[in-house]
Backbone as a ProteinNet text record, in pm:
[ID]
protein_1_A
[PRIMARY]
XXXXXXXXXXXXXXXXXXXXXXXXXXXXXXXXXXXXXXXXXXXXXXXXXXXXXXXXXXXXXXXXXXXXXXXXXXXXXXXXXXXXXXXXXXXXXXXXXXXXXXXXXXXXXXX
[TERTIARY]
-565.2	-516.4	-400.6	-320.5	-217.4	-256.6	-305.3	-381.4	-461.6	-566.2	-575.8	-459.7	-355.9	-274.8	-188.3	-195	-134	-218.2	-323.3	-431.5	-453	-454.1	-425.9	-312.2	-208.4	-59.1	-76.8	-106.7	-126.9	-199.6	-375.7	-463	-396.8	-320.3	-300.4	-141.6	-94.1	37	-64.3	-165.2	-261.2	-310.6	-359.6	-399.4	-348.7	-193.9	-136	-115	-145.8	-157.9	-249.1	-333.3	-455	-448.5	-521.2	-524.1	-479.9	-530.2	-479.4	-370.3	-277.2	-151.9	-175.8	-134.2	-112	-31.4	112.8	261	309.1	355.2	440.2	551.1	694.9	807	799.5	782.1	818.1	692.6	614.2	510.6	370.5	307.6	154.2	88.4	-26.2	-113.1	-210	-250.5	-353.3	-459.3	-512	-614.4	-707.5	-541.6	-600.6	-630	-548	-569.6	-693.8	-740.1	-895.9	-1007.1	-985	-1051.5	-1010	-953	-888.9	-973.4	-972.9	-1007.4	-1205.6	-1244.9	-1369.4	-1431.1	-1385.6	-1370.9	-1412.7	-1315	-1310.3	-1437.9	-1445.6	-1518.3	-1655.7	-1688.7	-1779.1	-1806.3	-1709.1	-1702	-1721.5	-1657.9	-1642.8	-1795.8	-1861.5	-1941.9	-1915.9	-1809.5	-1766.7	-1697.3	-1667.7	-1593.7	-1433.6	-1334.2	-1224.3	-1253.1	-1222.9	-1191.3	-1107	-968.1	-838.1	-792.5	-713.2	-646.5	-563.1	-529.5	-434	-352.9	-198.4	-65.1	-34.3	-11.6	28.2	155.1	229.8	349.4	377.1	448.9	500.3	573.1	629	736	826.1	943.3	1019.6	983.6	1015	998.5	1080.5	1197	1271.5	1218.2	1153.3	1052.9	920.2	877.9	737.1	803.1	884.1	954.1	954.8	1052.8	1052.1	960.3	828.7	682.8	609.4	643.3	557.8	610.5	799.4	844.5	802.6	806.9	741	593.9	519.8	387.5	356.9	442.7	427.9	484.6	608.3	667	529.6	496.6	408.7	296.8	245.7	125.9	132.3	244.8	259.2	312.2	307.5	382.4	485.9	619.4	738.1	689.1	778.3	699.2	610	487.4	349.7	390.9	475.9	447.5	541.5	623.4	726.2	568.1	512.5	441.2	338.6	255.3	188.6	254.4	391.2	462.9	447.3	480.9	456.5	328.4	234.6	88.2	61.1	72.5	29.3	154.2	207.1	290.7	258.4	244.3	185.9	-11.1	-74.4	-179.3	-167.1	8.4	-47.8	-75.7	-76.4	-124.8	-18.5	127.5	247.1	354.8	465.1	525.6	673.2	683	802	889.7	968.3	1113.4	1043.3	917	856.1	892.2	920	897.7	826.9	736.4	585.5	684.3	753.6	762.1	804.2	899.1	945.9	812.2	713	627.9	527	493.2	373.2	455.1	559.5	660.6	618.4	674.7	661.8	512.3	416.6	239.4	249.2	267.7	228.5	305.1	384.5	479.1	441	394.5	308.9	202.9	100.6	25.7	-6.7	150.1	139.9	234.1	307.6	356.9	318
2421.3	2338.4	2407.8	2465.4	2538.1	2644.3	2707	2876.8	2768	2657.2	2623.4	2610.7	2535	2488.1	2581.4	2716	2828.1	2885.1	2896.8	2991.6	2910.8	2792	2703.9	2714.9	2687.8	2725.8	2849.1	2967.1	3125.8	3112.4	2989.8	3021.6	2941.3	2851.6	2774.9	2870.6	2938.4	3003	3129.5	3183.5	3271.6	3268.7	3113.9	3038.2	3002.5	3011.3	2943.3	3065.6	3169.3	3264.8	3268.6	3152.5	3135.1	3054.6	3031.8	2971.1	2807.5	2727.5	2655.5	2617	2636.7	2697.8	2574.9	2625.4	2493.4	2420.2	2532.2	2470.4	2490.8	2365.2	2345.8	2300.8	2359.2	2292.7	2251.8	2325.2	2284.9	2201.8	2179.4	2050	2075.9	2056.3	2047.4	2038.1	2094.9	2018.1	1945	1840.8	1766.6	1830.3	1844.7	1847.5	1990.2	2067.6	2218.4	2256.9	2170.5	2156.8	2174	2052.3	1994.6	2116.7	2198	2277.2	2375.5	2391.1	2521.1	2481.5	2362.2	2293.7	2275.5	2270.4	2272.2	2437.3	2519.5	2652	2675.6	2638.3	2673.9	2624.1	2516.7	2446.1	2514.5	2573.6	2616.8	2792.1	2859.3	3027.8	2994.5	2844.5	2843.5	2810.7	2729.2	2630.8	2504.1	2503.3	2438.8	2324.3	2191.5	2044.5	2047.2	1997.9	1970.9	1872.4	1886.5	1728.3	1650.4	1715.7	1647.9	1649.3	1625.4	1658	1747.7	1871.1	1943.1	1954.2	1934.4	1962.6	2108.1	2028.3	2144.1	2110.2	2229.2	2241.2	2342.7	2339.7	2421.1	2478.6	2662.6	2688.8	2799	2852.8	2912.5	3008.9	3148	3277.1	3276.6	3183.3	3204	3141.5	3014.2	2903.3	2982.8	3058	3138.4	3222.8	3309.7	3399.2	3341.3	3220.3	3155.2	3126	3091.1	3017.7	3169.2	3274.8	3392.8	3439.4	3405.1	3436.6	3398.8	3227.3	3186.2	3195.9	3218.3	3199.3	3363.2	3471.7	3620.2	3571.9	3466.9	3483.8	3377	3289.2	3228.9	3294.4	3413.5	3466.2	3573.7	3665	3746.9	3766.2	3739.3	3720.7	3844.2	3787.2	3873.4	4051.8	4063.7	4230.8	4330.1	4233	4241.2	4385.2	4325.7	4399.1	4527.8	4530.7	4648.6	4730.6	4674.6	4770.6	4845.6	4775	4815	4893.8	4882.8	4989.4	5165.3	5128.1	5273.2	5313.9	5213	5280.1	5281.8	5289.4	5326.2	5444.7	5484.9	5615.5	5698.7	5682.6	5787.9	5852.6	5741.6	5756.1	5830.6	5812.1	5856.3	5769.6	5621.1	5514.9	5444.2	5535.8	5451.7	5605.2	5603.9	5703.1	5712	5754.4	5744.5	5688.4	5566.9	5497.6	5381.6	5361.9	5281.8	5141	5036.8	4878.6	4816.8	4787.3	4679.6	4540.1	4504	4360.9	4332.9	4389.8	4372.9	4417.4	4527	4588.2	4415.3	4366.6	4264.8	4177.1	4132.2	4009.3	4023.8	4186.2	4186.8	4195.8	4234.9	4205.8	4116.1	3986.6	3843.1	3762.4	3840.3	3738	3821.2	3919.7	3953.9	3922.1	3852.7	3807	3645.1	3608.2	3449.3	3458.5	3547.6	3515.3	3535.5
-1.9	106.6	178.8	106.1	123	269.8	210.6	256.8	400.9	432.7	525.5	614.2	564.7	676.8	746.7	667.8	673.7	807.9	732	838.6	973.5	970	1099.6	1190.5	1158.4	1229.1	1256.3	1221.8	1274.3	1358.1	1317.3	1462.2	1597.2	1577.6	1665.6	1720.9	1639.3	1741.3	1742.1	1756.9	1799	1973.3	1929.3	2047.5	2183.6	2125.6	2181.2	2345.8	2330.8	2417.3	2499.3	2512.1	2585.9	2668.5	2747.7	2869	2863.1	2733.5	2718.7	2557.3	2649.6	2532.8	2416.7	2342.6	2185.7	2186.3	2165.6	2216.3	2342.7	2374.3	2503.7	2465.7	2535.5	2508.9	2397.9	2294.1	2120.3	2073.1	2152.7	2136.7	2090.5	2006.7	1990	2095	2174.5	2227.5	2167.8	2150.7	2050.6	2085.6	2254.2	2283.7	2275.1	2289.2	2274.3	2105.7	2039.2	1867	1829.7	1912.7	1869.5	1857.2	2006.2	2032.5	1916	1887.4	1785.3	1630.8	1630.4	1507.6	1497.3	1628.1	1608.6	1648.4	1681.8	1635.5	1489.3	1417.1	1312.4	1215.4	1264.6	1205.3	1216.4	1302.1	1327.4	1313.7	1282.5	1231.1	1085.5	997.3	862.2	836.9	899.6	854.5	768.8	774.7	676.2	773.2	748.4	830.6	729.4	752.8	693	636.7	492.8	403.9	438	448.5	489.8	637.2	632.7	784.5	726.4	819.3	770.1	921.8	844.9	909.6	974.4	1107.4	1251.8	1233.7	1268	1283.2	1398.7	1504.3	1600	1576.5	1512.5	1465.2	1542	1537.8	1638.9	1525.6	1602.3	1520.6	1375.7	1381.7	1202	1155.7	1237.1	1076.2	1065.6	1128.4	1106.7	957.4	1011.3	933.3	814.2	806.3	662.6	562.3	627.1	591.6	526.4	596.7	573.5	427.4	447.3	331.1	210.5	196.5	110.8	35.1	169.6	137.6	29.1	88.7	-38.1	-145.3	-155.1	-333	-318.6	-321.6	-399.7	-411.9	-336.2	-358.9	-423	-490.7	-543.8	-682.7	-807.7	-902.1	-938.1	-957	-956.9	-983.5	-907.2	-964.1	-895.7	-835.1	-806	-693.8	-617.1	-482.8	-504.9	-534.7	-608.1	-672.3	-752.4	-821.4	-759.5	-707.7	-583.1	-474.9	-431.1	-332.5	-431.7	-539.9	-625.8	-643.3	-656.5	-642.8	-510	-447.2	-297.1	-243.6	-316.5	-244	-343.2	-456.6	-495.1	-489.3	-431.1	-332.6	-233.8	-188.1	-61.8	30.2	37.4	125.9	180.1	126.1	206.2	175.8	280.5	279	194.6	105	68.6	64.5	29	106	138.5	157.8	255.8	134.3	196.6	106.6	154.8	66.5	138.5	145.1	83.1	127.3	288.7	288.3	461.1	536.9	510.8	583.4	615.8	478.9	473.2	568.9	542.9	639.4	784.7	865.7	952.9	1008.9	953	963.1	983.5	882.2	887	1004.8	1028.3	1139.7	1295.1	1270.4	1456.2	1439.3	1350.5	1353	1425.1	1347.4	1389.2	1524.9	1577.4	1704.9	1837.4
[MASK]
+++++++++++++++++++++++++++++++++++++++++++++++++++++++++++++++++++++++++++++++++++++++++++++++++++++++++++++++

C-alpha cells in the first residue's frame, strides 16, 4: 500500500508537467487525478482496492518522503555495502556515496 501511494504522488508530481497540471497553487486537481488514476489502472491491469492518499508536496516534503521511503527500504548497512560492491565493480567511482546519489534520482524523478 505503501509503495502505491508512493508511486502515485511521483506519477501525479510527474504529471503535473502536462497540459493538465495536477497541482495548482499547492492544490490537487481531482479531475486531472482521476485521469492519472485511470491510467494506471489500465498499464497495471489491475483496479485499486483502497483509495490511496494524494498529497501535493514542495521539493523538502518530496525530499523527506524519498528519505524515508530508502531507510525503510534498505536494512541498516544495506546501501554502504552495496556502495563497496559496486566500486570495486567498477559500477561507481571512487568517493562516490549511493545514498545521496539514490536521494537525488528519486527526487528528479518526482519533481
Amino acid at each position: 500500500m505503501r509503495r502505491a501511494a508512493i508511486l502515485l504522488a511521483v506519477l501525479a508530481l510527474l504529471a503535473g508537467c502536462a497540459s493538465r497540471r495536477l497541482v495548482r497553487h499547492g492544490q490537487v486537481n481531482e479531475d486531472a487525478l482521476e485521469t492519472v488514476r485511470r491510467g494506471l489502472v489500465a498499464l497495471r491491469g489491475l483496479g485499486f482496492t483502497t483509495p490511496v492518499p494524494v498529497l501535493a508536496l514542495s521539493r523538502d516534503g518530496l525530499g523527506a518522503v524519498v528519505k524515508e521511503e530508502i531507510e525503510q527500504s534498505y536494512a541498516p548497512g544495506d546501501i554502504e555495502h552495496a556502495e563497496g560492491v559496486y566500486t570495486r565493480l567498477g559500477l561507481l567511482p571512487p568517493g562516490t556515496k549511493l545514498r545521496p546519489a539514490l536521494e537525488g534520482l528519486y527526487q528528479q524523478e518526482g519533481a
